[in-house]
N, C-alpha and C positions, 0 to 999 in steps of 0.2 A: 343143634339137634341132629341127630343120628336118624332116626325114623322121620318117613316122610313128612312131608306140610303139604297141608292141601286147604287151601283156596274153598269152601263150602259154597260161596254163595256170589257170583258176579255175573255179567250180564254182557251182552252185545247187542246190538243195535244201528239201525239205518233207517232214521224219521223219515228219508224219503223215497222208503220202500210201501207206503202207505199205511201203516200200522198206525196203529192209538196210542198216537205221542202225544196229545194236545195237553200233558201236562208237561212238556217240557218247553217251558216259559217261565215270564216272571224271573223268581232269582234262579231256576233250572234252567235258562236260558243259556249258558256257558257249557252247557253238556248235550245241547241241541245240534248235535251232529253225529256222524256216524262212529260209532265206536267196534272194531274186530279185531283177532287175536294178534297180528301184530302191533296194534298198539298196546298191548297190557303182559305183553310177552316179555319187555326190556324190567318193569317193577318183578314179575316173578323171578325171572333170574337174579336179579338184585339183591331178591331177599331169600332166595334159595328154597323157593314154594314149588313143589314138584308137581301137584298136578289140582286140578280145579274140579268145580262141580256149574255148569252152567246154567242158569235159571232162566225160566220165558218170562215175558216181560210184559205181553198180551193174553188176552185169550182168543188164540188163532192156534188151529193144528196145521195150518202150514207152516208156521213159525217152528214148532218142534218138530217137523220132518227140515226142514233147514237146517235144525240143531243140532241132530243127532247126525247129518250129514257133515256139518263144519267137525262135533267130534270126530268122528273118522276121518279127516283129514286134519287135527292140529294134534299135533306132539302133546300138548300139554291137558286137554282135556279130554278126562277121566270120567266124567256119568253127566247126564243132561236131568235136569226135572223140566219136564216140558205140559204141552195143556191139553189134555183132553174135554168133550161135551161130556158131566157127569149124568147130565139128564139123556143124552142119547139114546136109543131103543137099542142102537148097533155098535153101543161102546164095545161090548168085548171085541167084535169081529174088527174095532178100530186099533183093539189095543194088541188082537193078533195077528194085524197089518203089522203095525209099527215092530213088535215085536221080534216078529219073521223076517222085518227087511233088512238086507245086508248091514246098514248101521243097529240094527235093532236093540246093539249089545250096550248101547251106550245109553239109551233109556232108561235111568234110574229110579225117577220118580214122576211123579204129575203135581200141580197144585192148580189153583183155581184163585184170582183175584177178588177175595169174598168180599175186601172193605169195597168194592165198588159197587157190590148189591143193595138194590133199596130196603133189602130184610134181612136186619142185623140174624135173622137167624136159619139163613139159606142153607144152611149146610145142613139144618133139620129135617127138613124137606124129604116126602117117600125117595122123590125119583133121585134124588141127589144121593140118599145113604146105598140105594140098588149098584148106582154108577161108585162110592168107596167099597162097597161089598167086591164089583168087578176091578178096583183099581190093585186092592189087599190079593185078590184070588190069583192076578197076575204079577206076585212077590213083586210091586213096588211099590216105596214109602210113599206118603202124601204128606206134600209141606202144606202147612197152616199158613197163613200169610193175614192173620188180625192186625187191626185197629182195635183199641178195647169195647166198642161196643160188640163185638165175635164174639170175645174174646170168651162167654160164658158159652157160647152156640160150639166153641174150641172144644171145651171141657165136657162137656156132655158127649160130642163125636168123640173122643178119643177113649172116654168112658166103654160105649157100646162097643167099641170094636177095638177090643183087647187082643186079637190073634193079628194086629198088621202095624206095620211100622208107620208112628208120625214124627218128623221135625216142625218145631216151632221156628219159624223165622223169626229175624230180626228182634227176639226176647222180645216180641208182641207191641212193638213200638209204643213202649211208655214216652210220655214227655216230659222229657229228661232236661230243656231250658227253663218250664216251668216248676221242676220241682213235684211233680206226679209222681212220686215213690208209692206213697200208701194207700191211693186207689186201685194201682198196676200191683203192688204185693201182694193187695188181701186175693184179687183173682187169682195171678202166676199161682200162687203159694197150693191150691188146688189139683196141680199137676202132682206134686208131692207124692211118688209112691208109684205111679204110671212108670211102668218100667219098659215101654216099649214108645218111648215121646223120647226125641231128642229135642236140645234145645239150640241155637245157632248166635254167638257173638256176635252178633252182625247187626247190620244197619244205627248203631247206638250215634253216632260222628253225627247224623243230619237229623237225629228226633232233642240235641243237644245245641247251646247257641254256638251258630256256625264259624261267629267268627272269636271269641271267647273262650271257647270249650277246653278243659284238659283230664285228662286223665283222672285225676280225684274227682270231677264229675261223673264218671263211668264206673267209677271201684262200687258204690252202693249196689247199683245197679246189674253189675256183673257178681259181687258176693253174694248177693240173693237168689241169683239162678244157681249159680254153684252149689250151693244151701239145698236146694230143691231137686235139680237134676243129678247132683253130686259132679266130678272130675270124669266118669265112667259118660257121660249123657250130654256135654256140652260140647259146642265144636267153634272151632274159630269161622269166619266169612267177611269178605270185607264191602261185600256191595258194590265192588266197583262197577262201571262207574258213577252210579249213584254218589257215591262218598267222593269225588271230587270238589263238590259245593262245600261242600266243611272242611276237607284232610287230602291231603294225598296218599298213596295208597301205602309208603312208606311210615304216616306217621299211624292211621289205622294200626297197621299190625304193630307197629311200637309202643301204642297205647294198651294194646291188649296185654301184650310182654310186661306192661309196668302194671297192671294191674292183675295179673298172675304171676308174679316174680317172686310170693312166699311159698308157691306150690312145690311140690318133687316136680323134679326132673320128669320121671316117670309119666306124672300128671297133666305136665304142660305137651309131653309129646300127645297124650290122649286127643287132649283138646285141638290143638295144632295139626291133625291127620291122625290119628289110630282112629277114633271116636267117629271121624267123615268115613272112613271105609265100613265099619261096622255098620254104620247106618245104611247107607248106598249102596254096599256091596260092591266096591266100585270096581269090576271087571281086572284091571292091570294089579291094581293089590290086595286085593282079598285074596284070603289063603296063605296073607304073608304071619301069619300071627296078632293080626290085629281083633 
């Protein structure tokens, strides 16, 4: 590929910097350690991914001012989605901290950990839509990050607020070991026509059997968001290091490659980075024609 690639969706981490790891256990147990950009720096070169998009991984604002400081100092990433309180009284003056401060540039987006609220439909909430109304006013996207019970709380927000950009992560983790296709379609299928929802290839390797899984398990799954978002609205992401329990971070982007392999050229670059800057704006290449 010719036009960038860019990494939408992976993660850093240090459990024993006191943060809310305690689900990294069990078979997560193997990724229970610290992960930073030298180690995930030797796979992008590898695969000639030029630049990334960093996701928070708690709900802590010091964790995005950390993040948006690691972007300003690594070479390779390109926009941070990090966490603001939506409920805040003082979000915007939080978000014209972050904004204003010398990394500011690198704050692409915000999301918020919703599967972890006791109310599948948190995002409903007065004080929670006031805090999207200040996330939209201050031009950044807000990733969605559902389980499917959101996943309708998903559609409704993205409904009302048609003037701001949203990406869907991880295609809304259906579960793809069991065989969840036509519970996970009939909702996705709903985005249909939001033309301001991106959707993110990502996280699909660990909602799939970790150690079984190949690629014709994923094609259903990924032809159906393409179906819905079209080739213009998907992005690739690989989760790392999330996606070390299933794949390495080589066979990830090869699965994606084998299950976009009838696409144009043209197409596959969208999804693989034109499609990540459009969404993020992402400072170093927006403005290139994307």
């Amino acid at each position: 590929m010719t036009s960038p690639i860019i990494d939408a969706h992976h993660h850093f981490w240090d459990p024993a910097s006191g943060g809310d790891y305690g689900w990294l256990s069990g078979p997560f147990e193997p990724i229970n350690r610290k992960f930073e950009p030298d180690d995930l720096r030797p796979a992008l070169q590898k695969n000639g991914v030029t630049g990334t998009v960093l996701v928070q991984t708690w709900n802590d604002l010091g964790e995005t001012w950390d993040f948006i400081r690691t972007a300003q100092a690594t070479d390779f990433v390109a926009g941070v989605v990090g966490w603001v309180d939506l409920t805040d009284a003082r979000l915007v003056d939080t978000l014209d901290e972050l904004r204003g401060s010398p990394e500011g540039i690198w704050l692409v987006g915000v999301r918020h950990l919703i599967q972890t609220e006791s109310d599948p439909n948190w995002l409903l909430r007065d004080d929670v839509r006031q805090g999207l109304k200040a996330v939209g006013a201050a031009g950044l996207v807000y990733d969605l990050v559902p389980n499917l019970p959101q996943l309708p709380s998903c559609i409704r927000t993205v409904e009302a607020f048609g003037d701001m950009r949203f990406v869907l992560d991880h295609i809304s983790k259906p579960e793809i070991r069991s065989g969840g296709f036509d519970e996970w379609a009939a909702l996705i299928r709903q985005f249909r026509g939001q033309h301001h929802v991106w959707c993110k290839l990502s996280g699909m390797v660990t909602e799939a059997n970790w150690q079984t899984w190949t690629p014709e398990d994923l094609k259903p799954y990924v032809h159906e968001v393409l179906d819905i978002f079209s080739t213009d609205r998907c992005m690739f992401g690989t989760d790392w290091p999330v996606c070390l329990v299933a794949a390495s971070y080589d066979r990830v982007m090869d699965a994606l490659q084998e299950c976009v392999k009838d696409l144009s050229e043209a197409d596959r670059q969208k999804i693989f980075g034109l499609n990540a800057i459009e969404a993020y704006r992402l400072p170093e290449f927006w403005g290139m024609g994307a």
